[in-house]
Z-matrix of the N, CA and C atoms (Angstrom, degrees):
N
C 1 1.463
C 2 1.519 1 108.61
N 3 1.083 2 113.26 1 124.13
C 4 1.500 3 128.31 2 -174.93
C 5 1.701 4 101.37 3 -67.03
N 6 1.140 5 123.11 4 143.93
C 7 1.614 6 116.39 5 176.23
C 8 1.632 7 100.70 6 -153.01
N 9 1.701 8 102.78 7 163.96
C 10 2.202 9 86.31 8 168.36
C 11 1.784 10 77.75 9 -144.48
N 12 1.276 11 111.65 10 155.76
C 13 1.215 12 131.10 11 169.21
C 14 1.209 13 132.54 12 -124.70
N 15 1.838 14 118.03 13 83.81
C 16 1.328 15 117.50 14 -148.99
C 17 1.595 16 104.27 15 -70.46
N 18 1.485 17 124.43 16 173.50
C 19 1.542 18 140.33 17 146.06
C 20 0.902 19 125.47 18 -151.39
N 21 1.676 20 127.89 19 -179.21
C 22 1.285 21 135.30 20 120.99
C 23 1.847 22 82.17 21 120.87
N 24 0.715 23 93.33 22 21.09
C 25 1.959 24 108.48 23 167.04
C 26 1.434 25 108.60 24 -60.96
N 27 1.229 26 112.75 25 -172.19
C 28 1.762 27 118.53 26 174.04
C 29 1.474 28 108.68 27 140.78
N 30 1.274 29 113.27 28 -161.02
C 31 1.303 30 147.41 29 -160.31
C 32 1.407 31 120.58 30 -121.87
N 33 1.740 32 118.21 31 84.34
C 34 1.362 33 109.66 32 -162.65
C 35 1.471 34 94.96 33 -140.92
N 36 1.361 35 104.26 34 141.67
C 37 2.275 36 107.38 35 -175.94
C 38 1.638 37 91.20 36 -71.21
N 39 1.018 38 72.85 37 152.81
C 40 2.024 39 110.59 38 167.34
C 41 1.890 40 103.09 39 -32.19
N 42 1.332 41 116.48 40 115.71
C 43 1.711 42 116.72 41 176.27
C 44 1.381 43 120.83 42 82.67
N 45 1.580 44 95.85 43 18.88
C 46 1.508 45 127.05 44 169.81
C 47 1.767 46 103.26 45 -102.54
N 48 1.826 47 84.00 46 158.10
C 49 1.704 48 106.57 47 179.23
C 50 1.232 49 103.62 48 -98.73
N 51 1.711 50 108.30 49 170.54
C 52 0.986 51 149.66 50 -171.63
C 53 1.753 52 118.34 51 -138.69
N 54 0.995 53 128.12 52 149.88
C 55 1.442 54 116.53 53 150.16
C 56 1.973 55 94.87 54 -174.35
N 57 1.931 56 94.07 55 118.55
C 58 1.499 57 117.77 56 -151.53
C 59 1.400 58 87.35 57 -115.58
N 60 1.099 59 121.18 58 130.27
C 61 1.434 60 137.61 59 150.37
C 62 1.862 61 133.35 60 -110.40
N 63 1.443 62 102.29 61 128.41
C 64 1.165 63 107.49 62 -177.78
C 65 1.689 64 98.62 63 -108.99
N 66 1.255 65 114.11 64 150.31
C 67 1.525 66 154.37 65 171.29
C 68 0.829 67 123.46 66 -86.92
N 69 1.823 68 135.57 67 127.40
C 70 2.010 69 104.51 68 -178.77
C 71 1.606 70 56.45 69 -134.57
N 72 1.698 71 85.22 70 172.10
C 73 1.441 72 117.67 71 171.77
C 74 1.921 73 95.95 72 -168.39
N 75 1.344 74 88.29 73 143.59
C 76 1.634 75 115.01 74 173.98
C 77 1.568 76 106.29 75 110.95
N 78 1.462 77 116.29 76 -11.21
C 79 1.591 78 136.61 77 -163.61
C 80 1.671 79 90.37 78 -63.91
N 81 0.885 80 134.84 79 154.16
C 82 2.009 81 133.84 80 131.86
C 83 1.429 82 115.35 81 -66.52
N 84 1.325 83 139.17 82 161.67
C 85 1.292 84 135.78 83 -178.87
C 86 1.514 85 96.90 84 -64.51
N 87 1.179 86 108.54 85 -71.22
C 88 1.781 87 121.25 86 179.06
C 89 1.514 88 117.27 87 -27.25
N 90 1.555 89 104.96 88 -37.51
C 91 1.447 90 104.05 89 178.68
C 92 1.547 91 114.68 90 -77.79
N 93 1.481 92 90.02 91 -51.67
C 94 1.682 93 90.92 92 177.97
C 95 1.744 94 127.26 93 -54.27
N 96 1.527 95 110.62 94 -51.91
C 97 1.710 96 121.81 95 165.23
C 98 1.527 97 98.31 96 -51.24
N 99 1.378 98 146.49 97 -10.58
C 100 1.242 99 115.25 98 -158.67
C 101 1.715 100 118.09 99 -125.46
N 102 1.666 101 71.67 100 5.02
C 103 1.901 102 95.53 101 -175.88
C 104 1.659 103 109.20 102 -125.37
N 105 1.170 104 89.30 103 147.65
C 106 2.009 105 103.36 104 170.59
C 107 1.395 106 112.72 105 -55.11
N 108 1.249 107 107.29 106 165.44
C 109 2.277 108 93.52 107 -178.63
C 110 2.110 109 65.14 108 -146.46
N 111 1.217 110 94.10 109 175.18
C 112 1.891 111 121.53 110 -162.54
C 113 1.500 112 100.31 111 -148.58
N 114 1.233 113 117.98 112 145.86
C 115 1.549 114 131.52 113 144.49
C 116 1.272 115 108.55 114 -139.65
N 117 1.642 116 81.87 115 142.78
C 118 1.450 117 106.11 116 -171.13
C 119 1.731 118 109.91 117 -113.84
N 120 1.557 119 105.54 118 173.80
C 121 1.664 120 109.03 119 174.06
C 122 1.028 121 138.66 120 -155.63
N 123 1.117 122 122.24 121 84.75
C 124 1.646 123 142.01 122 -175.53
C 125 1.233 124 132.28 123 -64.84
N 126 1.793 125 100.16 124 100.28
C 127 1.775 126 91.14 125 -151.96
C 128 1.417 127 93.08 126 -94.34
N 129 1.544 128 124.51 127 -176.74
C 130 1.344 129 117.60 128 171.70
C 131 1.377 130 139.19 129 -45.46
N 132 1.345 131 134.10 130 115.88
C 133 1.675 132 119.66 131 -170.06
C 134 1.151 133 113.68 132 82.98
N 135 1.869 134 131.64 133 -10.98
C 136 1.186 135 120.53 134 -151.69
C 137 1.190 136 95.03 135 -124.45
N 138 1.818 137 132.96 136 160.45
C 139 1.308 138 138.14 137 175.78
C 140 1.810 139 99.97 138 -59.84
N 141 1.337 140 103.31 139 168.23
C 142 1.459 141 127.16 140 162.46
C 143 1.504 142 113.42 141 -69.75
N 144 1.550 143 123.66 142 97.36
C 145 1.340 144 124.00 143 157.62
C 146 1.397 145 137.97 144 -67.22
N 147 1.244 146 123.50 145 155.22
C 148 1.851 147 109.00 146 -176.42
C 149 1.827 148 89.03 147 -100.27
N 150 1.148 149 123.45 148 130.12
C 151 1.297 150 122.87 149 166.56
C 152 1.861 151 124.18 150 -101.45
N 153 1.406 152 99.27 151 -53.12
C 154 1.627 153 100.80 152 173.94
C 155 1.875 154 90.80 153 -119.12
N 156 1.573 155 100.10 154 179.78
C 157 1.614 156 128.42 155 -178.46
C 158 1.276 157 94.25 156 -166.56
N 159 1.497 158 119.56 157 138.92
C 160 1.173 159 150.23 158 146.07
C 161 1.272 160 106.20 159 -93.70
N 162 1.785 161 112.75 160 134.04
C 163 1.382 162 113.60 161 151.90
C 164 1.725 163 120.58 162 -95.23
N 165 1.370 164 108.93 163 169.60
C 166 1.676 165 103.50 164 178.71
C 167 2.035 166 94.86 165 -56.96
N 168 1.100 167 120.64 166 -41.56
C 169 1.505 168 104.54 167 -173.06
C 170 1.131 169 127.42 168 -74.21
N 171 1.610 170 118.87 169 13.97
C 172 1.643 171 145.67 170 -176.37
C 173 1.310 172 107.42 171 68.49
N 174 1.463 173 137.73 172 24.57
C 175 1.053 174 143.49 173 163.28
C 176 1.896 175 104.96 174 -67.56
N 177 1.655 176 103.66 175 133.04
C 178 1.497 177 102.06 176 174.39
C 179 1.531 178 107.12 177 -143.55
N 180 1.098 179 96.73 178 157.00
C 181 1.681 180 118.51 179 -167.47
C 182 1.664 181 96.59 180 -134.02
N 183 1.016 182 104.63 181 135.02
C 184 1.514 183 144.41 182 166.43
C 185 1.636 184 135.07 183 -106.96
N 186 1.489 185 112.61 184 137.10
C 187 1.583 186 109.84 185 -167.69
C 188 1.716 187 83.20 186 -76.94
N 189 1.126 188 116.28 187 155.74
C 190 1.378 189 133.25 188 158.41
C 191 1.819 190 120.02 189 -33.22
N 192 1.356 191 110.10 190 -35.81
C 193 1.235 192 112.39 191 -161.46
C 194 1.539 193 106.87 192 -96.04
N 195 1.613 194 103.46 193 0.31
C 196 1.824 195 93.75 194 172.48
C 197 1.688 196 94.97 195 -138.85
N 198 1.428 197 121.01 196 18.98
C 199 1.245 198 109.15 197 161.20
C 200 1.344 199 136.83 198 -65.79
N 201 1.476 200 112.35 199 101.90
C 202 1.567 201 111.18 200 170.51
C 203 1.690 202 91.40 201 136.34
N 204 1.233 203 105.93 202 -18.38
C 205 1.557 204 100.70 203 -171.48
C 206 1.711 205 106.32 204 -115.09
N 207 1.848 206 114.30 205 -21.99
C 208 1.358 207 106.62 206 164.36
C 209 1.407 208 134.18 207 -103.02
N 210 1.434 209 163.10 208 -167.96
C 211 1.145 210 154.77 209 -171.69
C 212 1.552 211 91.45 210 171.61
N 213 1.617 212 90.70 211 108.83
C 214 1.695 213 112.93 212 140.01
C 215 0.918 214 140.24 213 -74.19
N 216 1.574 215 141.04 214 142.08
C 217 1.459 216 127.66 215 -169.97
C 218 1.754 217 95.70 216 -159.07
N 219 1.317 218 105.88 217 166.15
C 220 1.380 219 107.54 218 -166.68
C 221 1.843 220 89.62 219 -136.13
N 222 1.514 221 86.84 220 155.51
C 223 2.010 222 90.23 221 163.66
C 224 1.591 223 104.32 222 -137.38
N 225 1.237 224 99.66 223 99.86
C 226 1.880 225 87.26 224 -162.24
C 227 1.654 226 118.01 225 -81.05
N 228 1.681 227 102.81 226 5.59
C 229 1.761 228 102.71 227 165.80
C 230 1.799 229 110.09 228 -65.39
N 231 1.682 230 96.83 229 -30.84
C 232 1.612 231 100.29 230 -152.81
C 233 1.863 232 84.12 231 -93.33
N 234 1.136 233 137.95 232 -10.58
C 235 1.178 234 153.50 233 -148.43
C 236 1.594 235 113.78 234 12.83
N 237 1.719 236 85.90 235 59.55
C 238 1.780 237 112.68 236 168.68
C 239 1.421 238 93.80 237 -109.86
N 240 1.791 239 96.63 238 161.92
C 241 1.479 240 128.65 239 157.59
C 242 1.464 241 114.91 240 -119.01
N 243 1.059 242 124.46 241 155.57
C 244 1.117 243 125.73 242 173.98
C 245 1.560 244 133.96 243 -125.52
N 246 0.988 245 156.59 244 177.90
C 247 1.471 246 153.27 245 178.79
C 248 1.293 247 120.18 246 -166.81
N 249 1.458 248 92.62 247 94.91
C 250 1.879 249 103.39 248 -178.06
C 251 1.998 250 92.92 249 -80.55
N 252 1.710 251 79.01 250 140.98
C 253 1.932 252 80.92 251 165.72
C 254 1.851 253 104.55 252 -146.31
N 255 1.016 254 83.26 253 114.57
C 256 1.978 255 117.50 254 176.09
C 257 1.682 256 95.55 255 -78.47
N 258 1.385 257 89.48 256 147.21
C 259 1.844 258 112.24 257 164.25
C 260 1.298 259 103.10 258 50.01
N 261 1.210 260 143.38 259 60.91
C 262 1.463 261 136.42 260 -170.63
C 263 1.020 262 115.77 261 -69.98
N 264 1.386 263 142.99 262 -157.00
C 265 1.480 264 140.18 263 -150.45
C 266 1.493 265 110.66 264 164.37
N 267 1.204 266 122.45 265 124.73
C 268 1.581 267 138.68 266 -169.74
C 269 1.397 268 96.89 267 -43.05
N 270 1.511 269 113.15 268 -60.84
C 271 1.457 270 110.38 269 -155.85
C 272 1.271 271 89.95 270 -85.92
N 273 1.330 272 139.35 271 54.38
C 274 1.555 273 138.58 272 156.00
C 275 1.570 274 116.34 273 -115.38
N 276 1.714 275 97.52 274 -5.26
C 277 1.884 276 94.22 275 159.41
C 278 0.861 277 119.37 276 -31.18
N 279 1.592 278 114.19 277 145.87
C 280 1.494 279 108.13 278 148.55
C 281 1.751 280 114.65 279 138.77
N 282 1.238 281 100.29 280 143.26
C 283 1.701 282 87.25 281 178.11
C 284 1.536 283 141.34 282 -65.22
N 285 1.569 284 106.72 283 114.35
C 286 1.433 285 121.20 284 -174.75
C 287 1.650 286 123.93 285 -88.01
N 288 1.560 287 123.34 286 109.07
C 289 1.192 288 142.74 287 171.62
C 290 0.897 289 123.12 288 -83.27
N 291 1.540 290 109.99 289 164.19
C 292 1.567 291 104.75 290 172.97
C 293 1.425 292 91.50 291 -142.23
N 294 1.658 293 116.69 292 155.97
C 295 1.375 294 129.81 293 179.73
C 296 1.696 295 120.89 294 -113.78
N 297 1.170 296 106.34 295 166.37
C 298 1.476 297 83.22 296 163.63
C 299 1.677 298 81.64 297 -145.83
N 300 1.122 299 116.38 298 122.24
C 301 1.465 300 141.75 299 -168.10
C 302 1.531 301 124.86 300 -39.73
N 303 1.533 302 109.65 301 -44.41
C 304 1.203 303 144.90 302 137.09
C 305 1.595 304 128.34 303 8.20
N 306 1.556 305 81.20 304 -61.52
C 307 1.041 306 97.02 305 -165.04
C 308 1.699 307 103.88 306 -147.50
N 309 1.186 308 116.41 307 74.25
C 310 1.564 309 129.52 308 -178.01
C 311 1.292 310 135.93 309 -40.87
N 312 1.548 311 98.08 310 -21.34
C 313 1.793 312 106.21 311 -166.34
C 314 1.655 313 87.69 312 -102.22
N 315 1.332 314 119.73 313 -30.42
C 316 1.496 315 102.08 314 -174.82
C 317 1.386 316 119.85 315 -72.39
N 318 1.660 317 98.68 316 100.96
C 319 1.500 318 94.25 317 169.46
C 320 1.786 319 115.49 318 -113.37
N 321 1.335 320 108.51 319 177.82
C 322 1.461 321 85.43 320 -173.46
C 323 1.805 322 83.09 321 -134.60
N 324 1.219 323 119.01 322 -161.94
C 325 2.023 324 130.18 323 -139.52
C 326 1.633 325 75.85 324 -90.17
N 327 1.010 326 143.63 325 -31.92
C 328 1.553 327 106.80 326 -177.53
C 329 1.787 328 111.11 327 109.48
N 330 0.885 329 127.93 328 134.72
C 331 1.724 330 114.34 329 155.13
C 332 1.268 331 118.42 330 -105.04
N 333 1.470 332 118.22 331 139.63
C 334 1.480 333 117.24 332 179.13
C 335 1.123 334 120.07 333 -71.39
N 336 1.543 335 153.57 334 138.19
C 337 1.334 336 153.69 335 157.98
C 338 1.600 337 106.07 336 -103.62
N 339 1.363 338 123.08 337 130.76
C 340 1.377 339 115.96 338 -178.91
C 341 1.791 340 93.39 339 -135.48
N 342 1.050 341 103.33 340 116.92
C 343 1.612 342 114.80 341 173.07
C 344 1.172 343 116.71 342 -108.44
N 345 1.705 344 118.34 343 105.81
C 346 1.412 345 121.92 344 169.30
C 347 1.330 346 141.84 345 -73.49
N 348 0.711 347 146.48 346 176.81
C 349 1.382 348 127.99 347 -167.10
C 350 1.896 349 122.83 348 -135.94
């Protein structure tokens, strides 16, 4: 059973860091190194956005609205991803996921980020 186990969430003022890690387990190494992983962000009331993607060749793409300030990264021994987030921003509450593409429906509880202002 495919699973991801987000963290490293919290409570940080406005132009504060972050750095969130998700967990998969049930993956194969081969599967995991050979596929893209996603985080997403669900602010209050609002749908689930895709913000960064990693590819297996460490290529990453970013939504517009956290380019330059977030960075995805993967460790595919630990077959984690990660998501550092710089300069934060009030309206960046909200619950942060991670995917593994693969397999779409597996999502797992999310970590909270709450940015005060």
């Amino acid at each position: 059973q495919v699973r991801m186990v987000e963290s490293g969430g919290g409570l940080v003022e406005a132009g504060g860091s972050l750095k969130l890690s998700c967990k998969t387990s049930g993956i194969i190494w081969s599967a995991f190194s050979g596929n893209s992983m996603a985080w997403y962000r669900q602010a209050p009331g609002k749908q689930r956005e895709l913000i960064a993607t990693i590819e297996s060749s460490g290529g990453t793409n970013y939504a517009d609205s956290v380019k330059g300030r977030f960075a995805i990264s993967r460790d595919n021994a630990k077959r984690t991803v990660y998501l550092q987030l710089n300069a934060l921003k009030p309206e960046e509450t909200g619950l942060y996921y991670c995917q593994y593409p693969s397999y779409p429906n597996a999502w797992g509880q999310g970590t909270q980020v709450t940015v005060s202002s």
